[in-house]
C-alpha positions in Angstrom: 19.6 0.4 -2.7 19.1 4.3 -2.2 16.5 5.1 0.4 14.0 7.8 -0.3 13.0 10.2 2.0 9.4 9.3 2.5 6.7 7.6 1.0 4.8 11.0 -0.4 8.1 11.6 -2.0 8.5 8.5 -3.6 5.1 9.0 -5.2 5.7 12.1 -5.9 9.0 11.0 -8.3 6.9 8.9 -9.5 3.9 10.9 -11.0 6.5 14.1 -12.3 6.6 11.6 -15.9 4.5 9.7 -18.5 3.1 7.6 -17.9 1.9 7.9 -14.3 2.3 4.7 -11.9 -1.0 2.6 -13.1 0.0 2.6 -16.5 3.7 2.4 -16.2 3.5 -1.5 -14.3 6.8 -3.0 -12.9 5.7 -7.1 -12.3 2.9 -8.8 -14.1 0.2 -8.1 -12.4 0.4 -4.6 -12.7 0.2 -5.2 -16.6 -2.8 -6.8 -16.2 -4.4 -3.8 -14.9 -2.5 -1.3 -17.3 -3.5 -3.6 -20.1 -7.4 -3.4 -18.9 -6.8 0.3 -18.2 -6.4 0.4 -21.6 -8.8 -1.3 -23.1 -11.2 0.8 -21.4 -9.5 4.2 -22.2 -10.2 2.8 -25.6 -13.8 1.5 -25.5 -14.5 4.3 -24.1 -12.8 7.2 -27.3 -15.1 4.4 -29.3 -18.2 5.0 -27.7 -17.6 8.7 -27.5 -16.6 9.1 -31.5 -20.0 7.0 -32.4 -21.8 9.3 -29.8 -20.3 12.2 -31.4 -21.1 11.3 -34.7 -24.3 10.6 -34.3 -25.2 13.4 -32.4 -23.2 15.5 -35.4 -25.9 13.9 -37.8 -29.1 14.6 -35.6 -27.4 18.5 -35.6 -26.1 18.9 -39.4 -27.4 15.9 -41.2 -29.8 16.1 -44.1 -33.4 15.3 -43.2 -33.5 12.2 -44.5 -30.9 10.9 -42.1 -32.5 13.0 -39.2 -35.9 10.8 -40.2 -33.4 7.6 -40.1 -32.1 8.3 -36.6 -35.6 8.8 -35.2 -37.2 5.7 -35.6 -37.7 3.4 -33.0 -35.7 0.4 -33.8 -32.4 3.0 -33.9 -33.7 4.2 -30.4 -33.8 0.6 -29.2 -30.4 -0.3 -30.5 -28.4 2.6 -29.7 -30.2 3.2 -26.9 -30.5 0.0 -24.7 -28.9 -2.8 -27.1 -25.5 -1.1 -27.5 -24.7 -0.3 -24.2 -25.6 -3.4 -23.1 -23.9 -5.2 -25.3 -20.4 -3.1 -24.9 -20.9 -2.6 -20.9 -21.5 -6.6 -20.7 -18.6 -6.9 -22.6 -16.2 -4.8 -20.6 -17.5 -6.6 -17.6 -16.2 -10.3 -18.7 -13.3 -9.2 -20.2 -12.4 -7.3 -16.9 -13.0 -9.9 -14.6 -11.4 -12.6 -17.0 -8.1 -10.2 -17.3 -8.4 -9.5 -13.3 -8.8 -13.8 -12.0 -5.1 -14.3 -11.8 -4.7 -11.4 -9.2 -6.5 -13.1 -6.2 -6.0 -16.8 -7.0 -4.9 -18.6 -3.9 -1.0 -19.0 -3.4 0.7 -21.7 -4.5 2.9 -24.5 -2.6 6.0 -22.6 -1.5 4.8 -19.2 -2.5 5.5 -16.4 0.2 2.8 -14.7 2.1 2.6 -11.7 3.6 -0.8 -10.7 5.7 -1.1 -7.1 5.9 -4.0 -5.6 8.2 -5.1 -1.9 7.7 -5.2 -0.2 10.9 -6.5 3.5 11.8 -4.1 4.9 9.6 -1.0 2.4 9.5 -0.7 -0.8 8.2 0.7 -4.0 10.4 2.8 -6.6 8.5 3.1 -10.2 8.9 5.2 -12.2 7.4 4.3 -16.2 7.5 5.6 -19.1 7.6 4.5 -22.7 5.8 2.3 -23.4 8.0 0.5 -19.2 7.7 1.9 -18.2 11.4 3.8 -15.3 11.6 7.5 -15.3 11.9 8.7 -12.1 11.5 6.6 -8.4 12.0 7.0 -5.1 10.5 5.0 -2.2 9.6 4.3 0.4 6.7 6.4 -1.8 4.4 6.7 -5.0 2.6 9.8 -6.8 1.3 9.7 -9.3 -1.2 12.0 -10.7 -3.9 12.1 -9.9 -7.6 10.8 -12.7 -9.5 8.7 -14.1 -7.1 4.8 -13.9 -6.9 3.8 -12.9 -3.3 0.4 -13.6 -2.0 -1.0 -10.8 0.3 -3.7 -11.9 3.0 -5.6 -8.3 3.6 -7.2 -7.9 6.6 -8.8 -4.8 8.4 -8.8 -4.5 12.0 -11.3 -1.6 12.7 -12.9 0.0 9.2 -13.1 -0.5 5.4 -9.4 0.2 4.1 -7.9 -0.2 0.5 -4.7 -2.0 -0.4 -2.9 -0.1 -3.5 0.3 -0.2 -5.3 -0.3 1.3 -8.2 2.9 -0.2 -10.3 2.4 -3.7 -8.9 -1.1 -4.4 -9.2 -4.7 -3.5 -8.9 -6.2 -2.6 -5.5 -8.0 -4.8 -3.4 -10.6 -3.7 -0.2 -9.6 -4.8 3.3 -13.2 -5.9 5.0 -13.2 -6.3 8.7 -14.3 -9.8 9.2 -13.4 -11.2 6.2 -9.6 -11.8 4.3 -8.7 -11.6 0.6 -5.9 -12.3 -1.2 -4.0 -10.4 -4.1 -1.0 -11.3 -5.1 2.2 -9.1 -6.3 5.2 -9.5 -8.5 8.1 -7.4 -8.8 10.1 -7.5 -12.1 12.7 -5.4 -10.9 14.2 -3.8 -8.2 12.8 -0.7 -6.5 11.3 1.0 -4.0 6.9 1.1 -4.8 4.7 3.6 -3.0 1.3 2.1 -2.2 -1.6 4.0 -0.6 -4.7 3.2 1.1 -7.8 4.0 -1.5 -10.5 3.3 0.9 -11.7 6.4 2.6 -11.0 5.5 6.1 -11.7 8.8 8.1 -9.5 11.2 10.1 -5.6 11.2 8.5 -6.9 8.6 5.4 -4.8 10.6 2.9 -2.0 10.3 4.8 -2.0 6.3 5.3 1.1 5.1 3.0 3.5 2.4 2.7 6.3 1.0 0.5 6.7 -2.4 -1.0 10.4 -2.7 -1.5 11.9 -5.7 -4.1 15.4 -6.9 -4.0 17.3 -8.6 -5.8 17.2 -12.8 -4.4 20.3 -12.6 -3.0 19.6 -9.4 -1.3 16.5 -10.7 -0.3 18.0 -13.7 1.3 20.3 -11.1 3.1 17.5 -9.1 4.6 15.5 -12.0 6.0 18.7 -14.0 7.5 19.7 -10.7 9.2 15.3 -10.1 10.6 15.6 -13.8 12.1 18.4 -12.9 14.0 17.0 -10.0 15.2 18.6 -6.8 16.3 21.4 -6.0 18.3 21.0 -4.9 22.3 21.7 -1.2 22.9 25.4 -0.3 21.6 25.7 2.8 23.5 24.9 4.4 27.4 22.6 6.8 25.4 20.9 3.5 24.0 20.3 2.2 27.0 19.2 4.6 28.4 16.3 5.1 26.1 15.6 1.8 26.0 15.1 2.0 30.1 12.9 5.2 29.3 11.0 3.1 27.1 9.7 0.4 29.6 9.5 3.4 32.1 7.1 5.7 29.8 4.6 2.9 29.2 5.8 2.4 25.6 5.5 -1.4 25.7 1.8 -1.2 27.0 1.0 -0.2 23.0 4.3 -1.1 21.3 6.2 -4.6 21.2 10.4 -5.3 20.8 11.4 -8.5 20.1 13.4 -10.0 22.9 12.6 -7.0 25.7 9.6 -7.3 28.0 7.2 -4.9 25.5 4.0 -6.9 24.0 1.7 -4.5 23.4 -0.5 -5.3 20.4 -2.2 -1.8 19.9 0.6 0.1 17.9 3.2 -0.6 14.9 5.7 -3.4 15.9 9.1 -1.8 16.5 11.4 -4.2 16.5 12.9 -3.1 13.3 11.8 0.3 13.4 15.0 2.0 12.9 15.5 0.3 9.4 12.1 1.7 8.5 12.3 4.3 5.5 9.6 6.9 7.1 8.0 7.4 10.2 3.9 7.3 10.7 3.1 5.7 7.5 5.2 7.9 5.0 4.8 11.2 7.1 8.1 11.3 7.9 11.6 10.4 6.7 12.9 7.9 9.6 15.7 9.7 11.4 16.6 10.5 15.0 15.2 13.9 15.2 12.1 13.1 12.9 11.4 10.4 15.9 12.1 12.4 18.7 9.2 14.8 17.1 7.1 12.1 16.2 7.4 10.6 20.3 7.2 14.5 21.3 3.9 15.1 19.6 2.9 12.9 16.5 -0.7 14.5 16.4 1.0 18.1 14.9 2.5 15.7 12.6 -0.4 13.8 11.7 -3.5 15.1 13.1 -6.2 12.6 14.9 -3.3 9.4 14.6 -4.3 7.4 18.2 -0.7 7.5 19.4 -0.6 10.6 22.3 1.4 12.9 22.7 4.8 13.0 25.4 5.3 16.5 25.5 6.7 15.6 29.2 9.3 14.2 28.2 12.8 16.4 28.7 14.6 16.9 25.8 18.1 14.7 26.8 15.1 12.0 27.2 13.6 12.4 23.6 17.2 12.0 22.7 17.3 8.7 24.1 14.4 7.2 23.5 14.6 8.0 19.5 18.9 7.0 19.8 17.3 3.6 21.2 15.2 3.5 18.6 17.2 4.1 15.9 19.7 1.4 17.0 16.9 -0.8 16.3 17.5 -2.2 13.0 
């Protein structure tokens, strides 16, 4: 499967056609909210054709349908009955169309809990029994065909969970977890976005769900349960010596190496991701020897500091090390 540059790019393919990502659904649930996108686009021309006819009549109509339009009970009707009656309308047949989205998972269905963070996104992948197994951030994979349940969390603020071709977006509420749920009727890679504004760099807080194939799918866990291979190469180790040396692990965690730290993206897998700092990026070895440098010319007001200490052989390392991990 071809990996795009970043996440803006993605989106950016994605919006150069007709029609643009909402209305242009790839898995079921993305119908449904294309489907009700619809049906409002065309309540809506409805409403504004009866509001411009009548209007045309109260402008160029005889004065016997002038007199018609000014009596009271015309006033009532038009004015309070009608939108009542096509608002309330609207309102059951939206939340109706929208129940199957956050229904609870079903028995054997996979779950995913993703928590926005100021301004990434940590990923969880759980087993049957809802503990996490595997951890990843900035994307989701999930197999085609399958309906995934998504627990959304929020660790610090209001964020907004949004992928525009798979389904409607759901708030992420400190304190409290919901649940969406996503399918994916064919392979691809799907820009999502947060829609919550969430201060400082909110615009640029991306991520990508990508769907394989099953068999692919199957591929790509079997190979995260078994984890990535040590450091191939004396450059390799050698960043991954600067890494316990520089602190890294205090905010950072690697499976399988003494860094735990809790307060930054897991990178145990980070060299497989497709972009760096939530879609800023594409994921390379110079594009994270910048980001480690100094992320916050990158991404103003992200919490991860800047290393501008750091010699240049030892940038080199630290983002070969980094790479390797995958």
């Amino acid at each position: 499967m071809s990996q795009p540059t970043s996440i803006r790019s993605t989106l950016a393919e994605a919006l150069r056609g007709w029609p643009p990502p909402p209305l242009d659904p790839a898995g079921p649930m993305g119908g449904v909210t294309a489907t009700l996108s619809w049906v409002l686009f065309g309540m809506g021309l409805a409403v504004m054709l009866i509001v411009f006819g009548v209007l045309a009549v109260a402008l160029f109509g005889g004065e016997r349908w002038r007199a018609r339009l000014a009596r009271e009970r015309v006033i009532w009707i038009g004015g309070l009955a009608f939108p009542v009656v096509v608002l309330t309308g609207i309102l059951v047949y939206g939340l109706t169309a929208t129940q199957q989205l956050s229904q609870p998972s079903q028995p054997g269905e996979m779950r995913i809990r993703v928590t926005g963070e100021m301004w990434w996104w940590r990923v969880a992948y759980l087993d049957g029994q809802g503990r996490p197994m595997m951890l990843d951030a900035n994307e989701l994979h999930i197999p085609v065909g399958q309906p995934v349940t998504l627990e959304l969390e929020a660790a610090d603020v209001i964020h907004s969970f949004w992928v525009p071709r798979l389904g409607g977006k759901l708030d992420m509420i400190p304190g409290r977890r919901n649940i969406l749920r996503l399918q994916a009727d064919r392979p691809g890679v799907f820009a999502g976005q947060c829609a919550e504004y969430c201060g400082g760099p909110h615009a640029l807080m991306g991520f990508v769900v990508v769907a394989h194939p099953a068999d692919e799918f199957q591929r790509w866990r079997a190979a995260r349960l078994r984890g990535p291979a040590p450091a191939a190469t004396p450059l390799e180790a050698r960043g991954a010596q600067l890494f316990g040396q520089a602190g890294c692990g205090a905010c950072h965690a690697i499976a399988g190496t003494p860094a735990n730290g809790l307060a930054g993206p897991d990178l145990t897998y980070v060299g497989a991701r497709r972009s760096l700092g939530a879609g800023i990026l594409a994921n390379n070895q110079g594009a994270l020897a910048g980001w480690i440098s100094d992320s916050q010319a990158i991404k103003p007001g992200n919490r991860m500091p800047p290393y501008k200490m750091l010699a240049g052989e030892d940038l080199r390392a630290l983002a070969a090390y980094l790479a390797s991990r995958r």
